[in-house]
mmCIF file as Biopython writes it, N, C-alpha, C and O atoms, coordinates in Angstrom:
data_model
#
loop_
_atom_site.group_PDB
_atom_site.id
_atom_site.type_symbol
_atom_site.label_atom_id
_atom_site.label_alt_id
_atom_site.label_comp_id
_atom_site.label_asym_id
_atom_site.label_entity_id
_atom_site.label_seq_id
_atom_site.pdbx_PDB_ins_code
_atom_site.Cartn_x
_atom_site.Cartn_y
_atom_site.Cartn_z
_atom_site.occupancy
_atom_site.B_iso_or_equiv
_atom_site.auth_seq_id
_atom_site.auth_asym_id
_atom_site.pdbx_PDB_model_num
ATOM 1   N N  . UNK A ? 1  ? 26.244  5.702   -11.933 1.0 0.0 1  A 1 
ATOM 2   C CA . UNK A ? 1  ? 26.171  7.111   -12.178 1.0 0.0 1  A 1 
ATOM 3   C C  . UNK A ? 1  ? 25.097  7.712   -11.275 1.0 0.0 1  A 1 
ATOM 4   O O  . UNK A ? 1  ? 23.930  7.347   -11.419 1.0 0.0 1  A 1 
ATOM 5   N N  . UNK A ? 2  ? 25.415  8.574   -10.395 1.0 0.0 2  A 1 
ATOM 6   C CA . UNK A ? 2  ? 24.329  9.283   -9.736  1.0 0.0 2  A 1 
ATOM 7   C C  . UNK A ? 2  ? 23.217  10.720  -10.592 1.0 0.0 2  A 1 
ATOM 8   O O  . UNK A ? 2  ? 23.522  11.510  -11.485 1.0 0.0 2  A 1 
ATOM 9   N N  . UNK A ? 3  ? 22.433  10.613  -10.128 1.0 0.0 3  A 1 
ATOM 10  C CA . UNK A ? 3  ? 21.439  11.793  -10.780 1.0 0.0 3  A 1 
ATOM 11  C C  . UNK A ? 3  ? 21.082  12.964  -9.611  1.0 0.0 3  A 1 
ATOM 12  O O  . UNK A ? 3  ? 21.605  12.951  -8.497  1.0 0.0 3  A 1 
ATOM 13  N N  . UNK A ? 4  ? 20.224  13.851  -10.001 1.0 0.0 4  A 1 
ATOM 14  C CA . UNK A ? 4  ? 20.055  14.780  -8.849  1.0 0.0 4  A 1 
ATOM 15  C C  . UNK A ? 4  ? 18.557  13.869  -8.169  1.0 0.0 4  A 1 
ATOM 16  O O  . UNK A ? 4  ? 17.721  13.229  -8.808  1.0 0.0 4  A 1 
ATOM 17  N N  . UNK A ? 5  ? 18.608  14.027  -7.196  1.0 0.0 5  A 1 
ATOM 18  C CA . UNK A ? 5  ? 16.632  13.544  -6.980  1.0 0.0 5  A 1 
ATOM 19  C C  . UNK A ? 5  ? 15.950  14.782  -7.356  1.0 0.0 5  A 1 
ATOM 20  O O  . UNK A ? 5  ? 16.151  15.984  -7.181  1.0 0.0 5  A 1 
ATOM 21  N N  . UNK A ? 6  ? 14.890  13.909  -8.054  1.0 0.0 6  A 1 
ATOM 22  C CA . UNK A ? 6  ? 13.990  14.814  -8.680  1.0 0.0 6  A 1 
ATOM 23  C C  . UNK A ? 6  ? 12.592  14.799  -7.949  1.0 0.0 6  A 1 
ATOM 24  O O  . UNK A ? 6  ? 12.486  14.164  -6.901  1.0 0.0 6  A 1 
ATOM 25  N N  . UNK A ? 7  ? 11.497  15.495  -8.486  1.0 0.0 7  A 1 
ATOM 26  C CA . UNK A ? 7  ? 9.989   15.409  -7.444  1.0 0.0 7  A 1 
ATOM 27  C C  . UNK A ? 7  ? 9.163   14.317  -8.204  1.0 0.0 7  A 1 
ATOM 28  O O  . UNK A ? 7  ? 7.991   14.147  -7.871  1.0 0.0 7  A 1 
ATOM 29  N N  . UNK A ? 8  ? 9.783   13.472  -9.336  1.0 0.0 8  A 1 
ATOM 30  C CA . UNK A ? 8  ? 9.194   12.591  -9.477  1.0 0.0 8  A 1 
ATOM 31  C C  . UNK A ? 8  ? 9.499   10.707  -9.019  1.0 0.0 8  A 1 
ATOM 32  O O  . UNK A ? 8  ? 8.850   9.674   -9.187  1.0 0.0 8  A 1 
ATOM 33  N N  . UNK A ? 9  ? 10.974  11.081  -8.323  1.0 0.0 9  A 1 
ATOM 34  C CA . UNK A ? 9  ? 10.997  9.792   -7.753  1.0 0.0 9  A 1 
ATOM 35  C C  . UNK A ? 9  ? 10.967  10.108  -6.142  1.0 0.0 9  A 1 
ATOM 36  O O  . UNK A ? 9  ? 11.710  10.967  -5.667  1.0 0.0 9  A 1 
ATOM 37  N N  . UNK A ? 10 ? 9.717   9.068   -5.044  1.0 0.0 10 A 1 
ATOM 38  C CA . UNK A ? 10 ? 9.567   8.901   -4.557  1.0 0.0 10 A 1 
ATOM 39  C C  . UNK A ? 10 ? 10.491  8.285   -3.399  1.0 0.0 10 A 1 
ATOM 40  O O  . UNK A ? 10 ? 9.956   7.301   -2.888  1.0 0.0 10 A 1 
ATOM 41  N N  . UNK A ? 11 ? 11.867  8.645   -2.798  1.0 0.0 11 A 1 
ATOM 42  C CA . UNK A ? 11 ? 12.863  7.995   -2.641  1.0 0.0 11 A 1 
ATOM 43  C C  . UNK A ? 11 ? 12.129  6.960   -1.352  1.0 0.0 11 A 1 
ATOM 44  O O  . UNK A ? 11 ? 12.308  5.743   -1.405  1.0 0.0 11 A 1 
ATOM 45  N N  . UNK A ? 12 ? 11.420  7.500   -0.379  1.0 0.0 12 A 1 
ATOM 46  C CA . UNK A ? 12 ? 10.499  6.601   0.527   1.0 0.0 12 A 1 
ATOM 47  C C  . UNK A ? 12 ? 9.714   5.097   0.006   1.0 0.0 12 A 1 
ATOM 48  O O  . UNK A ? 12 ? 9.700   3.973   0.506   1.0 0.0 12 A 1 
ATOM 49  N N  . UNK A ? 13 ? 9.040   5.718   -1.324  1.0 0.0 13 A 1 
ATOM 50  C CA . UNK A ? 13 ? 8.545   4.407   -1.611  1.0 0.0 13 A 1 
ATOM 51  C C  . UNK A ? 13 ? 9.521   3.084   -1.963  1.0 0.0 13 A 1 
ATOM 52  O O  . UNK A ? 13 ? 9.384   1.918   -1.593  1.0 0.0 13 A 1 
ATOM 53  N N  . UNK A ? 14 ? 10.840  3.854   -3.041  1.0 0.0 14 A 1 
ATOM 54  C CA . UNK A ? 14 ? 11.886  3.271   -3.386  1.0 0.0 14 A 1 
ATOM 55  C C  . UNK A ? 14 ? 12.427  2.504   -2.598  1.0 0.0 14 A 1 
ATOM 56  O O  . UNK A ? 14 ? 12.639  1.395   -3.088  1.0 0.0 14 A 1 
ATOM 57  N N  . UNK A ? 15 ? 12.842  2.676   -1.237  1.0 0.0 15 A 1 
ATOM 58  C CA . UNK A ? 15 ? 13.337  2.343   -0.054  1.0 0.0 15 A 1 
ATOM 59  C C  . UNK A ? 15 ? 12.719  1.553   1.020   1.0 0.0 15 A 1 
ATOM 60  O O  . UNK A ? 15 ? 13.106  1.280   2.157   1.0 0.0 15 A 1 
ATOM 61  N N  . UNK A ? 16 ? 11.635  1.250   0.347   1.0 0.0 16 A 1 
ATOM 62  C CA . UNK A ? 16 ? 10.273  0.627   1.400   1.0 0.0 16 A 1 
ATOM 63  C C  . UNK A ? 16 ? 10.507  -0.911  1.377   1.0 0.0 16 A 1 
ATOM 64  O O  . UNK A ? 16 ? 11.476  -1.510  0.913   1.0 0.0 16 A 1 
ATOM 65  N N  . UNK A ? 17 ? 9.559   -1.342  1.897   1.0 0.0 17 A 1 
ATOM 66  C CA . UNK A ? 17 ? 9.642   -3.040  1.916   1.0 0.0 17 A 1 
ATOM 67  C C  . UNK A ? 17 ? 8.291   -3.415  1.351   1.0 0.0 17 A 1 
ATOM 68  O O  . UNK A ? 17 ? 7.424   -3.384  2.224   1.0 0.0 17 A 1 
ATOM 69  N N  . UNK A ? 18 ? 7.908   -3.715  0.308   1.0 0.0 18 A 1 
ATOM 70  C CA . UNK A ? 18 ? 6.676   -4.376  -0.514  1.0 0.0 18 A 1 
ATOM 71  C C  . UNK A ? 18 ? 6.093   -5.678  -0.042  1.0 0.0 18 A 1 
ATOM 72  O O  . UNK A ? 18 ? 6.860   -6.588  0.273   1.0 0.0 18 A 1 
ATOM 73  N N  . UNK A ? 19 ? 5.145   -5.790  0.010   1.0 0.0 19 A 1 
ATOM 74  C CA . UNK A ? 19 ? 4.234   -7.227  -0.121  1.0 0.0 19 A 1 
ATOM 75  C C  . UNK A ? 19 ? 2.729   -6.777  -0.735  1.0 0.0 19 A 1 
ATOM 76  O O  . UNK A ? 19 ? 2.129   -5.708  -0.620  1.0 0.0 19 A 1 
ATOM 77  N N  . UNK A ? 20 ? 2.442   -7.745  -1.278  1.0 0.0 20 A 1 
ATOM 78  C CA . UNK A ? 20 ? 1.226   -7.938  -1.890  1.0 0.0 20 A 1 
ATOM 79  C C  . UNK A ? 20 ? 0.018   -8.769  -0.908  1.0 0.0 20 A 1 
ATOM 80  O O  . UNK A ? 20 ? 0.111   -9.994  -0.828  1.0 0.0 20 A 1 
ATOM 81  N N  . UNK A ? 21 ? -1.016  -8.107  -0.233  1.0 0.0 21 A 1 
ATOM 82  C CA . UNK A ? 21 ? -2.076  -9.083  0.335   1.0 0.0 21 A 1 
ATOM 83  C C  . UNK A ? 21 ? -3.330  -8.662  -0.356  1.0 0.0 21 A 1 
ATOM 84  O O  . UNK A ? 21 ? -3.479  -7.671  -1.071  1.0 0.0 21 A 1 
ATOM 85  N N  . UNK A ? 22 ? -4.180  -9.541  -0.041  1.0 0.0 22 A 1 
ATOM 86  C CA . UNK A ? 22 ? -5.358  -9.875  -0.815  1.0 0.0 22 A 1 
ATOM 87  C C  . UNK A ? 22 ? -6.650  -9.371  0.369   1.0 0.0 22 A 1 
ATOM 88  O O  . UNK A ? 22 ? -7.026  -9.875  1.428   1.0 0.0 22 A 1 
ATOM 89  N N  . UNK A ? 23 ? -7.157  -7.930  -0.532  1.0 0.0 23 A 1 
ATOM 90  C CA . UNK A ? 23 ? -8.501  -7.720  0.448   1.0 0.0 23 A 1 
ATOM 91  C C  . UNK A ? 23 ? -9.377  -8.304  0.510   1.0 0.0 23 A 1 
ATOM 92  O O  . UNK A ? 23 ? -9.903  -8.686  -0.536  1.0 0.0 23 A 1 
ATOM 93  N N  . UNK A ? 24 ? -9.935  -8.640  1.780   1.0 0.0 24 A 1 
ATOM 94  C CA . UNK A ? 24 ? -11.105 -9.486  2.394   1.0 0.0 24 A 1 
ATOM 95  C C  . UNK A ? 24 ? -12.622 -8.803  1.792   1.0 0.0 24 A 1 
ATOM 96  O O  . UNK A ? 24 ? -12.878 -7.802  1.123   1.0 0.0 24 A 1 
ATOM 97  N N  . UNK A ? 25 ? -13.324 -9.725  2.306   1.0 0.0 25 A 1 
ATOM 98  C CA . UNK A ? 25 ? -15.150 -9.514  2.157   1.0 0.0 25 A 1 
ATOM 99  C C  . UNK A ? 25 ? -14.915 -8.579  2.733   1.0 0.0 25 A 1 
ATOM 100 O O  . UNK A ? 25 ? -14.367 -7.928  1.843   1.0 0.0 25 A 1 
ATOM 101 N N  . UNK A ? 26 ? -14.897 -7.719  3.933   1.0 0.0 26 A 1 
ATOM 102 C CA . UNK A ? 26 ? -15.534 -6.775  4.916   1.0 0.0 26 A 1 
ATOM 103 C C  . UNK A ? 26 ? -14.134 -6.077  4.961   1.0 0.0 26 A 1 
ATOM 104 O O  . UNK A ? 26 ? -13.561 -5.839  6.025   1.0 0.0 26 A 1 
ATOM 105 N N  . UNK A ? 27 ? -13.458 -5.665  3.331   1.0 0.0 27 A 1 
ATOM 106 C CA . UNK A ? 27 ? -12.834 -4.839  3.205   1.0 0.0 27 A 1 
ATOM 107 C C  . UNK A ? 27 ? -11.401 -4.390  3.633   1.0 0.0 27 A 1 
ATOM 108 O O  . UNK A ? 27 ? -10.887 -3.433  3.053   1.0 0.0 27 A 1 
ATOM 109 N N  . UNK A ? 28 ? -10.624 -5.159  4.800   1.0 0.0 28 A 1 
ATOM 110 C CA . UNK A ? 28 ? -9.528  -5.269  5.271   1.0 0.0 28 A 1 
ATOM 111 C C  . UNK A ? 28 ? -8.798  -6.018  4.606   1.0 0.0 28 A 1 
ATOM 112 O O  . UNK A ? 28 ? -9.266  -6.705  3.698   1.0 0.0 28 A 1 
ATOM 113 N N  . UNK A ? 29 ? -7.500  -6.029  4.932   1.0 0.0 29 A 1 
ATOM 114 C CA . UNK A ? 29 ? -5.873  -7.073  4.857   1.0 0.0 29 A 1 
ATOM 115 C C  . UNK A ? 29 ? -5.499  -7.342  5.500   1.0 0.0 29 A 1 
ATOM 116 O O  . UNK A ? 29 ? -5.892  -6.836  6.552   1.0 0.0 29 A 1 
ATOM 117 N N  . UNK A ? 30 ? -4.530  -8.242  5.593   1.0 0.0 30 A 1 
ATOM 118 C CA . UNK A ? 30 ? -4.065  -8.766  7.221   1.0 0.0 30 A 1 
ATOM 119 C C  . UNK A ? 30 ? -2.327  -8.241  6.483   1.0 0.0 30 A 1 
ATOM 120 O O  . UNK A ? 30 ? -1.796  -8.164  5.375   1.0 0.0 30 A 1 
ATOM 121 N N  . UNK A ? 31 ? -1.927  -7.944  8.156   1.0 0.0 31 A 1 
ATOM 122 C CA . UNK A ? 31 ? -0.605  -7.707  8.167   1.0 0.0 31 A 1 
ATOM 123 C C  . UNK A ? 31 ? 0.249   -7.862  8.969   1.0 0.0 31 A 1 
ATOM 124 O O  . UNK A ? 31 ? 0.528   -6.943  9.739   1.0 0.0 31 A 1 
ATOM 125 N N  . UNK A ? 32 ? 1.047   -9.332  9.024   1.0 0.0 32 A 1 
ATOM 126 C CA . UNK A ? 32 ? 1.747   -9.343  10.058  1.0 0.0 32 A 1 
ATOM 127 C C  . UNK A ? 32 ? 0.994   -9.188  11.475  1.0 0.0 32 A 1 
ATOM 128 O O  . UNK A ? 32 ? 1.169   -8.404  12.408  1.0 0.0 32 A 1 
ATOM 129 N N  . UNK A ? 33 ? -0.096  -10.458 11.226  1.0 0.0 33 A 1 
ATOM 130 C CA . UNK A ? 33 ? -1.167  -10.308 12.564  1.0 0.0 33 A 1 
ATOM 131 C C  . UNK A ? 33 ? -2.098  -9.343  12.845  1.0 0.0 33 A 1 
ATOM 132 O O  . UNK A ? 33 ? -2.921  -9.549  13.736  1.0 0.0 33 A 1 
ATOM 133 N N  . UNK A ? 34 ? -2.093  -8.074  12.071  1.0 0.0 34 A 1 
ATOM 134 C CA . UNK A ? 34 ? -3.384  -7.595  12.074  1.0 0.0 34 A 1 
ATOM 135 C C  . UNK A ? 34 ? -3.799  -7.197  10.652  1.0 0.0 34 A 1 
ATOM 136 O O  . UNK A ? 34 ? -3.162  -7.289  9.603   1.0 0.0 34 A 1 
ATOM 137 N N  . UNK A ? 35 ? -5.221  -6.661  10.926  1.0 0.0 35 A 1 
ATOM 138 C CA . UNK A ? 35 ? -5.887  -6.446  10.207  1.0 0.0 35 A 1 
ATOM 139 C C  . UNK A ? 35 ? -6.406  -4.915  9.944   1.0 0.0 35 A 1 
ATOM 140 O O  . UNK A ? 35 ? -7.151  -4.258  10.672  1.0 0.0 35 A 1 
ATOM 141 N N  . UNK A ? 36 ? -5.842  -4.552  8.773   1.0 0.0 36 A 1 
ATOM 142 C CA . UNK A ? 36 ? -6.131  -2.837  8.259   1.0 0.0 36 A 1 
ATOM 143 C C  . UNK A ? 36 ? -7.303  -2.750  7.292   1.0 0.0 36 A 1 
ATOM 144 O O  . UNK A ? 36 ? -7.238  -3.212  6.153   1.0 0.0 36 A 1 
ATOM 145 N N  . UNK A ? 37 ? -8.346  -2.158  7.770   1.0 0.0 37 A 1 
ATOM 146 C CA . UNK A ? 37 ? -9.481  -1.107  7.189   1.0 0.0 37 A 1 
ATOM 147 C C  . UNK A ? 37 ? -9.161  -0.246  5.987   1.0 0.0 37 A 1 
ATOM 148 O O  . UNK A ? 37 ? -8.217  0.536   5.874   1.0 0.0 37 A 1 
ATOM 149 N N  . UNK A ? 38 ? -10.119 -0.527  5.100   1.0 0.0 38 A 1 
ATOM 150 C CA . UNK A ? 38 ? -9.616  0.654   4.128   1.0 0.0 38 A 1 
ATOM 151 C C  . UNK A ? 38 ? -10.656 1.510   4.500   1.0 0.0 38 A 1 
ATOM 152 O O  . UNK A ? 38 ? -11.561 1.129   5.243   1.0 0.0 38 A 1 
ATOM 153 N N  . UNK A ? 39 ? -10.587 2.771   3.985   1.0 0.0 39 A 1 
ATOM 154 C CA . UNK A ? 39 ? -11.594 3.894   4.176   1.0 0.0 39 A 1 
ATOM 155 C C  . UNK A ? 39 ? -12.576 3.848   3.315   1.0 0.0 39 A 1 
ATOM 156 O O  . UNK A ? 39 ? -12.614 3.501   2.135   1.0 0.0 39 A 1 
ATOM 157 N N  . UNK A ? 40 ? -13.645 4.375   4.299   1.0 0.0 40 A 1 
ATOM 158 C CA . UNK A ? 40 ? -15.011 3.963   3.238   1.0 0.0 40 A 1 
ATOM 159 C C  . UNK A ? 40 ? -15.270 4.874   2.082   1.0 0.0 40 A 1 
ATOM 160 O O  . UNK A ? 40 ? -16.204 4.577   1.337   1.0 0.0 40 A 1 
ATOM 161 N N  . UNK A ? 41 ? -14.536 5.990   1.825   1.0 0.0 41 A 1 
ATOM 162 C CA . UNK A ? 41 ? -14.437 6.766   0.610   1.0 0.0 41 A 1 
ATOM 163 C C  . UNK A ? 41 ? -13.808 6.283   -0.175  1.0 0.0 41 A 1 
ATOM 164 O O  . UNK A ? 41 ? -13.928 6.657   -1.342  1.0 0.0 41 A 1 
ATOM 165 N N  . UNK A ? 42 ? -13.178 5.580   0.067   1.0 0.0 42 A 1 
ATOM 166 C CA . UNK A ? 42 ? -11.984 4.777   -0.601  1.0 0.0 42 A 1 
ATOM 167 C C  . UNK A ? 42 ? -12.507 3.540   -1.282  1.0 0.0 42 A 1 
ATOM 168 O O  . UNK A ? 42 ? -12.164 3.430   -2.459  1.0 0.0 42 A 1 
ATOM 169 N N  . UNK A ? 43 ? -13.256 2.600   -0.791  1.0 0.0 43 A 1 
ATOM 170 C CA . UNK A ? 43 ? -13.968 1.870   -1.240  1.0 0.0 43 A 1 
ATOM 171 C C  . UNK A ? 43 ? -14.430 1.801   -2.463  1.0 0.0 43 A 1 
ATOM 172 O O  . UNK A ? 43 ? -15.231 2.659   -2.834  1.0 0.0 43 A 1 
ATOM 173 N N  . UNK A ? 44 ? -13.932 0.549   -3.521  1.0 0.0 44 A 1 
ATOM 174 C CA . UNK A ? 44 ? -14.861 0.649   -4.994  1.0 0.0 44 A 1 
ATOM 175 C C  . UNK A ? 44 ? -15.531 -0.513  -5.266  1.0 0.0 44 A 1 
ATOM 176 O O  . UNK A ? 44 ? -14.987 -1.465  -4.705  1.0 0.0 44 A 1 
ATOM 177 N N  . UNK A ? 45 ? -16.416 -0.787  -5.853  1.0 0.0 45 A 1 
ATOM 178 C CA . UNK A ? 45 ? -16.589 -1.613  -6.475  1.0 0.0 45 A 1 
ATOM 179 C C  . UNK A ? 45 ? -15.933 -2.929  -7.055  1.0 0.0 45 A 1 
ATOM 180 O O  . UNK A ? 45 ? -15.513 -2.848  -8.209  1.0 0.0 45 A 1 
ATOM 181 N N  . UNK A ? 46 ? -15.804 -4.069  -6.423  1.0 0.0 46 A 1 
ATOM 182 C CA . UNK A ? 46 ? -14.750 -5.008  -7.178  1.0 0.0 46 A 1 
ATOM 183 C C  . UNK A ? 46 ? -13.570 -5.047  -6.573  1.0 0.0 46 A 1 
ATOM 184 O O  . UNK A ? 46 ? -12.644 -5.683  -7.077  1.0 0.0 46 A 1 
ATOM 185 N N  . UNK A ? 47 ? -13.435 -4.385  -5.428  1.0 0.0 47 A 1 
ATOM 186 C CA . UNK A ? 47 ? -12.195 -4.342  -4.381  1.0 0.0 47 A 1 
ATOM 187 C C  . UNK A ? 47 ? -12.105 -5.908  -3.777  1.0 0.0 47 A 1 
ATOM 188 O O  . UNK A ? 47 ? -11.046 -6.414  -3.404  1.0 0.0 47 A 1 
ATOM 189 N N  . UNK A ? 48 ? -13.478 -6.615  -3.747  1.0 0.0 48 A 1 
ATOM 190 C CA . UNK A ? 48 ? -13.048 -7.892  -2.733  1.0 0.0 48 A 1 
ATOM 191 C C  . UNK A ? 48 ? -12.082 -8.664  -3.700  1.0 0.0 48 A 1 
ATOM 192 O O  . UNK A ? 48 ? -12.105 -8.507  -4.921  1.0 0.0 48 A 1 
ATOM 193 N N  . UNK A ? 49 ? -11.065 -9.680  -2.909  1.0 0.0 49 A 1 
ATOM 194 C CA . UNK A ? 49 ? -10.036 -10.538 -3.133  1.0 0.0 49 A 1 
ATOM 195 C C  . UNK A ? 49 ? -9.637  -9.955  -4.253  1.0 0.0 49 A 1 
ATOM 196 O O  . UNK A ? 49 ? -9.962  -10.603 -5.248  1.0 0.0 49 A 1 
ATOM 197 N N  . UNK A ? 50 ? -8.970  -8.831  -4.502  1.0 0.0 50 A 1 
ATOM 198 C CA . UNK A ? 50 ? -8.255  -8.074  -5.481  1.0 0.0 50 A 1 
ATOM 199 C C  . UNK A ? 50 ? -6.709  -8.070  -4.222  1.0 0.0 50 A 1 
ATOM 200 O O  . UNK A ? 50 ? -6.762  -8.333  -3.020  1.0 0.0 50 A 1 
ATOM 201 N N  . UNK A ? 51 ? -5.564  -7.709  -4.978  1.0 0.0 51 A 1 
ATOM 202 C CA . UNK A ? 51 ? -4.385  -7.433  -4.346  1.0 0.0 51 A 1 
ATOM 203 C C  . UNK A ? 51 ? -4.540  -5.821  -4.063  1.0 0.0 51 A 1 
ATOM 204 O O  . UNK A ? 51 ? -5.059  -4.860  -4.632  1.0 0.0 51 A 1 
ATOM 205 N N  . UNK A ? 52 ? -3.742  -6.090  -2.774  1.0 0.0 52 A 1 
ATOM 206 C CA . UNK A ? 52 ? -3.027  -4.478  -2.567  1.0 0.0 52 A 1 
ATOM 207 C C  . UNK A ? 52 ? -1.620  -4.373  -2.242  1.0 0.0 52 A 1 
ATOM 208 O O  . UNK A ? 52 ? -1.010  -5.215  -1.583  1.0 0.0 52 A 1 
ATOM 209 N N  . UNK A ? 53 ? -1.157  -3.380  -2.695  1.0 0.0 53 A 1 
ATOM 210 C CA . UNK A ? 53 ? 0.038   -3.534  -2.367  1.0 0.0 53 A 1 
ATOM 211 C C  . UNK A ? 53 ? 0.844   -2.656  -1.183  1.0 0.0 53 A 1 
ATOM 212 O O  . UNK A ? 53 ? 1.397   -1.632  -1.586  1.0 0.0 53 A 1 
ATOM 213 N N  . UNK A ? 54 ? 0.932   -2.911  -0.043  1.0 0.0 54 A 1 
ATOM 214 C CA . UNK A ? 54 ? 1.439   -2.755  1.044   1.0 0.0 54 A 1 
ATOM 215 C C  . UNK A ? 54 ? 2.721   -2.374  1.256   1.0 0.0 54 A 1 
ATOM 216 O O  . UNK A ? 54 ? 3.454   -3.233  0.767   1.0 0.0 54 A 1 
ATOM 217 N N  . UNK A ? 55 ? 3.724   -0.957  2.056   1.0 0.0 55 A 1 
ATOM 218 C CA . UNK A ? 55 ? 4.609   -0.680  1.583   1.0 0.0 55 A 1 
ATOM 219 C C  . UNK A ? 55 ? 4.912   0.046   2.912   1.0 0.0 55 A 1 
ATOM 220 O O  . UNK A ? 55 ? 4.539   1.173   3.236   1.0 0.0 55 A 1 
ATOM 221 N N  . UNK A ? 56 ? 6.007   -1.225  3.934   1.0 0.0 56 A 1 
ATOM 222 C CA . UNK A ? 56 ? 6.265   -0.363  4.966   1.0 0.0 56 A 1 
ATOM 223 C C  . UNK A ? 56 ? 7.496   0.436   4.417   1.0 0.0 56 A 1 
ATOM 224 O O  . UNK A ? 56 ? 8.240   0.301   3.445   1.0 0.0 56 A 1 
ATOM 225 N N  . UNK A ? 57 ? 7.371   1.514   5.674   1.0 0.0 57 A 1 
ATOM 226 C CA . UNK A ? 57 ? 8.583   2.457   5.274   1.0 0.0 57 A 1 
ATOM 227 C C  . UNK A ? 57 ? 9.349   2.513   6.281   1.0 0.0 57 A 1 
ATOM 228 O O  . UNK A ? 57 ? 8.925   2.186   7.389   1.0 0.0 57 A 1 
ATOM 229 N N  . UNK A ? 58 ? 10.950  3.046   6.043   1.0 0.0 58 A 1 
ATOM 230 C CA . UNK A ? 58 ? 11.466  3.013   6.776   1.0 0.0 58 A 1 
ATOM 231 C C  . UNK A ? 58 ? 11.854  3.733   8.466   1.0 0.0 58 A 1 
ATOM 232 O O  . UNK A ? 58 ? 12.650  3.595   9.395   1.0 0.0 58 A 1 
ATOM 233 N N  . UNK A ? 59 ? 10.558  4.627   8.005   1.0 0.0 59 A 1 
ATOM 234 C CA . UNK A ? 59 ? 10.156  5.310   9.161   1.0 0.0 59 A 1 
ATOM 235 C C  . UNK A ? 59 ? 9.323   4.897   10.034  1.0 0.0 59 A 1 
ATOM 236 O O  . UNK A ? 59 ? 9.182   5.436   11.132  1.0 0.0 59 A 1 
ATOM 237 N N  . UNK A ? 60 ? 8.494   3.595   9.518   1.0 0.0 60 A 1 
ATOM 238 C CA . UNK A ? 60 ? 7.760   2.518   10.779  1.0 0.0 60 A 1 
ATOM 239 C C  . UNK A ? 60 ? 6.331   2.921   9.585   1.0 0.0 60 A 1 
ATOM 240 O O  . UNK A ? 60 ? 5.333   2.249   9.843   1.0 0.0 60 A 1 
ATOM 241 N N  . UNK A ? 61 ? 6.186   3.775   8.533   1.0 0.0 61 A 1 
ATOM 242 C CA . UNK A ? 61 ? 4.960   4.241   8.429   1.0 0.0 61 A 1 
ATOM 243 C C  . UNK A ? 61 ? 4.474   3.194   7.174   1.0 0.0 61 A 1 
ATOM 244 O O  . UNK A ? 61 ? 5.145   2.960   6.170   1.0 0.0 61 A 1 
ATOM 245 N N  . UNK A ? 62 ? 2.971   2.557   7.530   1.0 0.0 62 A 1 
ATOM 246 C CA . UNK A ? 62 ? 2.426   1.431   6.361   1.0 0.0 62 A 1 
ATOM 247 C C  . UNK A ? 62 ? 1.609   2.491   5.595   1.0 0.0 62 A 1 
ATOM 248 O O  . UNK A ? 62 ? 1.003   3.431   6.109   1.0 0.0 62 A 1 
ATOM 249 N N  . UNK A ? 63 ? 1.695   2.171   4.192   1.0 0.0 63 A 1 
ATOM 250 C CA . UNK A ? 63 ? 0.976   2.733   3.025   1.0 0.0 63 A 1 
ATOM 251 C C  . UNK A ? 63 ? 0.351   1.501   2.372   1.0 0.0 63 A 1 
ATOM 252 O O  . UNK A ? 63 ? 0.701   0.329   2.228   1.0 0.0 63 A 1 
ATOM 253 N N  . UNK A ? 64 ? -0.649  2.190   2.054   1.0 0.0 64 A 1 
ATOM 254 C CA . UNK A ? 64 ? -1.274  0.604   1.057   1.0 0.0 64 A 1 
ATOM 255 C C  . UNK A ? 64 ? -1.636  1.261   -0.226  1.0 0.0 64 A 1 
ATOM 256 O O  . UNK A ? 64 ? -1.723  2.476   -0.049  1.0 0.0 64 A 1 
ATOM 257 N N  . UNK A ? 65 ? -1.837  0.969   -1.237  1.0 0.0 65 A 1 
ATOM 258 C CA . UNK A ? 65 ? -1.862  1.645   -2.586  1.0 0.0 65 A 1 
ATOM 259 C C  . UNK A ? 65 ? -2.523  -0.121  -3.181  1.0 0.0 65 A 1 
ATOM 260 O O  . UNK A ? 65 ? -2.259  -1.275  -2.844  1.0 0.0 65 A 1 
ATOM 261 N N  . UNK A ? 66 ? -3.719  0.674   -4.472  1.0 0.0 66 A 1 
ATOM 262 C CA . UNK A ? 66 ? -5.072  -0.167  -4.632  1.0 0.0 66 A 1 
ATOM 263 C C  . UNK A ? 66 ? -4.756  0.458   -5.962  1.0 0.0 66 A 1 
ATOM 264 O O  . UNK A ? 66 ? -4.772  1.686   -6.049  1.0 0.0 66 A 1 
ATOM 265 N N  . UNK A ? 67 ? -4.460  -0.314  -7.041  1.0 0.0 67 A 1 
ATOM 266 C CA . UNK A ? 67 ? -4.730  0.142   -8.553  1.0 0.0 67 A 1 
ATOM 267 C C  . UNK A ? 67 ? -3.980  1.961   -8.528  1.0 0.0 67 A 1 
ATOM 268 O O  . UNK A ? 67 ? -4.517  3.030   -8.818  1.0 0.0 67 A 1 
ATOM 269 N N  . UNK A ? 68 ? -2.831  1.708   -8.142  1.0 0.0 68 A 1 
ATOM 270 C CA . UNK A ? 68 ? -2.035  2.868   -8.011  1.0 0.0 68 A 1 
ATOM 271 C C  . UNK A ? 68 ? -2.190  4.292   -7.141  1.0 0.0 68 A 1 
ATOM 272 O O  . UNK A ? 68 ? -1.294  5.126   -7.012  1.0 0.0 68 A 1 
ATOM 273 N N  . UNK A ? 69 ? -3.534  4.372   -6.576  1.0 0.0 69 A 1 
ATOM 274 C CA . UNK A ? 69 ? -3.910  5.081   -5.453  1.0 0.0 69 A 1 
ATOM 275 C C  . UNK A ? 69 ? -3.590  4.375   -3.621  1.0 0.0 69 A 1 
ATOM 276 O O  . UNK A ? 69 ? -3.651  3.286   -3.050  1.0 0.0 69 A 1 
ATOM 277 N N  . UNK A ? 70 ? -3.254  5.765   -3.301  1.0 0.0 70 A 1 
ATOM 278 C CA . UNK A ? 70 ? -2.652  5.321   -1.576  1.0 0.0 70 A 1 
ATOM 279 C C  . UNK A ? 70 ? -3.799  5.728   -0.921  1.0 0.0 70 A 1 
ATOM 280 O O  . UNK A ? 70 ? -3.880  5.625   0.303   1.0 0.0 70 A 1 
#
């Protein structure tokens, strides 16, 4: 059964490709050979070797989302 899209489903994220990596001491993830920075505003407390969850899209664009924030 189809629905209308609504502004609460995300059809990009839906459509994405997921993996889970594990942030480093000095705050990065590795991905497919490199290594992504999180922002230092972004930064909390208790972030080291916690998961993030990583979410290419089908537009080439990587999102990373940390305890439900991107």
């Amino acid at each position: 059964m189809h629905r209308p899209l609504t502004r609460e489903i995300d059809l990009d994220a839906a459509l994405s490709h997921v993996e889970n990596r594990v942030i480093t001491n000095d705050y990065t993830f590795p991905y497919y050979g490199r290594h992504y920075r999180t922002f230092r505003e972004q930064v909390q407390a208790g972030m080291r070797r916690q998961n993030v969850c990583v979410e290419l899209r089908l537009n080439g664009e990587l999102k990373a989302c940390y305890q439900g924030a991107t």
